[in-house]
C-alpha positions in Angstrom: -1.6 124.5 -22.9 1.8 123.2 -23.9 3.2 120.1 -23.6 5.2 119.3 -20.8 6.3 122.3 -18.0 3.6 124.8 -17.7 2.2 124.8 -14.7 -1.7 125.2 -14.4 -1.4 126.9 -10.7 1.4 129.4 -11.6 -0.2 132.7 -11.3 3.4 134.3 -12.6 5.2 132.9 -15.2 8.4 134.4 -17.0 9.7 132.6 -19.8 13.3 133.0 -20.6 15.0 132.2 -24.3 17.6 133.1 -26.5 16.7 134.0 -29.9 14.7 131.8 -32.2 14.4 129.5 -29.2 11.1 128.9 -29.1 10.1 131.0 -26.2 7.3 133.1 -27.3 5.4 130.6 -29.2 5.8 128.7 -25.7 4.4 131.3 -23.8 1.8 132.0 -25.9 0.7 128.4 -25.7 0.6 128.7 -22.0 -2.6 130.1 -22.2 -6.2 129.2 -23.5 -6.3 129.4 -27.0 -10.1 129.8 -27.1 -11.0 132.1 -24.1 -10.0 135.9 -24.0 -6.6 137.0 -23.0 -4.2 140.1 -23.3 -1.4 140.4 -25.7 0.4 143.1 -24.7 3.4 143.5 -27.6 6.1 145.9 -26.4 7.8 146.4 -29.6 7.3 149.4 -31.5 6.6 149.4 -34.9 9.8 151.5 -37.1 8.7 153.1 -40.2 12.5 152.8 -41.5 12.6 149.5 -40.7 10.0 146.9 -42.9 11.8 144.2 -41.4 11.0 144.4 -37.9 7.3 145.4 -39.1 7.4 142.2 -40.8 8.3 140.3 -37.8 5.4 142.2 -35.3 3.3 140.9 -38.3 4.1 137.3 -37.9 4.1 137.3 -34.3 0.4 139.1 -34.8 -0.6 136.8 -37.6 -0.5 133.6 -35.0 -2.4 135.1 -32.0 -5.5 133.5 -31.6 -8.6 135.7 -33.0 -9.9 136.2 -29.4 -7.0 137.6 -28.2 -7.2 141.1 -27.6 -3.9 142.9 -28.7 -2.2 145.9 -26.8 0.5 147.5 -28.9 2.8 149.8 -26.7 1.2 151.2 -23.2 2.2 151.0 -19.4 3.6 147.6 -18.5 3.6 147.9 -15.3 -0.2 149.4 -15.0 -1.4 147.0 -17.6 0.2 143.9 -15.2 -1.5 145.5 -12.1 -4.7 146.1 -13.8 -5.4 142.1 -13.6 -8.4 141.3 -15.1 -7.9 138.5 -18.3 -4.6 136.5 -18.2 -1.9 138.8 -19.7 0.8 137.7 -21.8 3.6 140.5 -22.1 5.8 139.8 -25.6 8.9 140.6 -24.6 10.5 142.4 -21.9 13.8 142.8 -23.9 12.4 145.3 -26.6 10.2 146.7 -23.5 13.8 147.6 -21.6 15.1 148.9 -24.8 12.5 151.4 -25.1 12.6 152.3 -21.4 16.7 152.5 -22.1 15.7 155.1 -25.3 13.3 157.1 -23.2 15.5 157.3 -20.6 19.0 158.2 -23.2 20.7 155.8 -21.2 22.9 155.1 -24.4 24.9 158.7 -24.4 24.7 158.4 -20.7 27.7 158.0 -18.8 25.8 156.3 -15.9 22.0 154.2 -16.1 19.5 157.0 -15.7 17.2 156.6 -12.4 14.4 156.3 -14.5 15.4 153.2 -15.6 15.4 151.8 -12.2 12.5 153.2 -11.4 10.5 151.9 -14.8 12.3 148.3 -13.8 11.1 148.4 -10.3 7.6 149.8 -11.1 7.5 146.6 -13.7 8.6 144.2 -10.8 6.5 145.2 -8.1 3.3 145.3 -10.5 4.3 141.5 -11.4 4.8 140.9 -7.6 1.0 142.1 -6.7 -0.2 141.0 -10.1 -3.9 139.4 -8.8 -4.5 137.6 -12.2 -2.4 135.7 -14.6 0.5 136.6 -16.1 3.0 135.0 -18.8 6.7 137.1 -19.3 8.8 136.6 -22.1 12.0 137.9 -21.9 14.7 137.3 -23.9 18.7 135.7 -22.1 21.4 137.1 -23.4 24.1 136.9 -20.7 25.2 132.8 -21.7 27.1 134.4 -25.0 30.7 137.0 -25.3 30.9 140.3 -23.6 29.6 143.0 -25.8 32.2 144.7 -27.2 30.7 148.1 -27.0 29.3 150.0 -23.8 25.9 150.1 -25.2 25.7 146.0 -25.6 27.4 145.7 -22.3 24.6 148.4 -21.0 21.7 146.6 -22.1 23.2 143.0 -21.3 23.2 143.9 -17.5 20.2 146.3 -17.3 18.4 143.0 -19.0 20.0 140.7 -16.6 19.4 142.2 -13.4 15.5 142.7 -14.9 15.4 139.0 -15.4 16.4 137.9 -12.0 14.7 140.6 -10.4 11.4 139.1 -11.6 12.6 135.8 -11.5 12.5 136.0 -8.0 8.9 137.2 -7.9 7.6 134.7 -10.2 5.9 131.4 -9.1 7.5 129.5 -12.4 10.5 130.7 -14.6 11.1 128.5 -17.6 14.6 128.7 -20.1 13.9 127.5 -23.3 17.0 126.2 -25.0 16.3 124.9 -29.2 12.5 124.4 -28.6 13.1 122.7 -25.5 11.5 124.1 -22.1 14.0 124.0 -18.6 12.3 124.2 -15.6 14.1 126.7 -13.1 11.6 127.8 -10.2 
């Protein structure tokens, strides 16, 4: 477990950070290194893109070999499933994807299945009966986006944060390495 905040009776744990900050690495140390867990990675893999491939790899690379990866899937079914501890890596690319399906960006107006994707997510982490570690990513401390999109995702992410925020037993913002304890 890491050093310092984690709590060892926090059945729901989101992890906040900006980028680089440290917070999946946190997270991931959160839980037992040695006894199964599941990974579920919500970013998907761009064949036009070897850069972000490169960056899933690394983040695969450092999971423990008893981890069981999930690529992609249900969020909210996998969190209400239960079962080993879950750590979901990271809610930001998740809401991206749900904000693609959805063609919220050539929409004047959030679709309702964003809400409804957002909620579903919330309420599974709400009535989650087994561990759970979130790692999403802050990004309402910096400038207003200067286009709608940016400004789109900024809030849609925000409101998503606090929403579980509010459901989890612990909430942690790490800030240059260093864990903040918020709930």
């Amino acid at each position: 477990m890491a050093a310092g905040l984690g709590g060892v009776n926090a059945r729901r744990t989101l992890v906040l950070g900006g980028t680089r900050s440290g917070k999946s690495r946190y997270a991931e140390d959160l839980l037992p290194a040695d006894a199964p867990v599941r990974y579920l990675a919500t970013a998907r893999r761009r064949d036009d893109d070897p850069e972000w491939s490169a960056r899933i790899d690394v983040h695969r690379a450092r999971r423990p070999a008893g981890w069981t990866t999930v690529e992609g899937g249900d969020v909210a079914a996998l969190v209400r499933a239960g079962g080993d501890p879950l750590l979901v890596d990271d809610l930001a690319t998740w809401l991206t994807g749900v904000l693609d399906d959805a063609g919220a960006w050539e929409s004047p107006a959030t679709p309702p299945a964003v809400d409804t994707a957002v909620a579903g997510l919330v309420d599974a982490v709400a009535a989650c009966p087994g561990r759970v570690v979130l790692v999403s990513a802050e990004v309402g401390l910096g400038v207003v986006p200067a286009t709608r999109a940016g400004r789109l995702f900024r809030d849609e992410l925000g409101a998503l944060n606090a929403a579980l925020a509010a459901v989890c037993d612990e909430v942690l913002l790490l800030v240059a390495g260093l864990p903040l304890r918020l709930k």
